[in-house]
C-alpha positions in Angstrom: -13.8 -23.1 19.4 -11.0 -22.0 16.6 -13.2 -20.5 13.4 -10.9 -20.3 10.4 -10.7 -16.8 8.7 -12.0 -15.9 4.7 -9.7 -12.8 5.3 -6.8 -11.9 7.4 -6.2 -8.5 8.0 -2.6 -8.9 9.2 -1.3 -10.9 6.7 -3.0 -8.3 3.9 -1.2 -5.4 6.0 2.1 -7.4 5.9 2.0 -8.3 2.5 1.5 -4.9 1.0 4.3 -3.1 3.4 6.8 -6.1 2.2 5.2 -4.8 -1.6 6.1 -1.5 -0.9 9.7 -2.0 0.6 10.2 -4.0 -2.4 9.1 -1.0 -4.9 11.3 1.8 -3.0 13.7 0.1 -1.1 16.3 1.7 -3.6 14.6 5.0 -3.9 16.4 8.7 -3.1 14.1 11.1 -1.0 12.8 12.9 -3.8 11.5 9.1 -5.4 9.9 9.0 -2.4 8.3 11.7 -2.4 7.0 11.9 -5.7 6.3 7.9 -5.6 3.9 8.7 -2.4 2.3 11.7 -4.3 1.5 10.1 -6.9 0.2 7.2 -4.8 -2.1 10.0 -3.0 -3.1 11.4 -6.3 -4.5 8.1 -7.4 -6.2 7.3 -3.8 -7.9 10.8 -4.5 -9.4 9.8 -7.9 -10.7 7.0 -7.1 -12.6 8.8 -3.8 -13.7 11.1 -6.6 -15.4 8.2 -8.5 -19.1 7.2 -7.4 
């Protein structure tokens, strides 16, 4: 029996690595860097927020 899917994990994961390849795919190290800190920074926030 086939069930059909309200979410799909894989495609989700998929979608937002192709997202971020797009956003750094021209990026030196140190954009990198500072684009993932500042990714981290956010992610940190928002744990911070009940």
């Amino acid at each position: 029996m086939k069930t059909t899917k309200k979410f799909d994990c894989v495609q989700m994961k998929r979608e937002a690595a192709k997202k971020i390849f797009e956003e750094t795919a021209k990026m030196s190290d140190r954009q990198l860097i500072a684009y993932w800190r500042k990714k981290l920074d956010a992610m940190r926030e928002r744990r911070k927020t009940p």
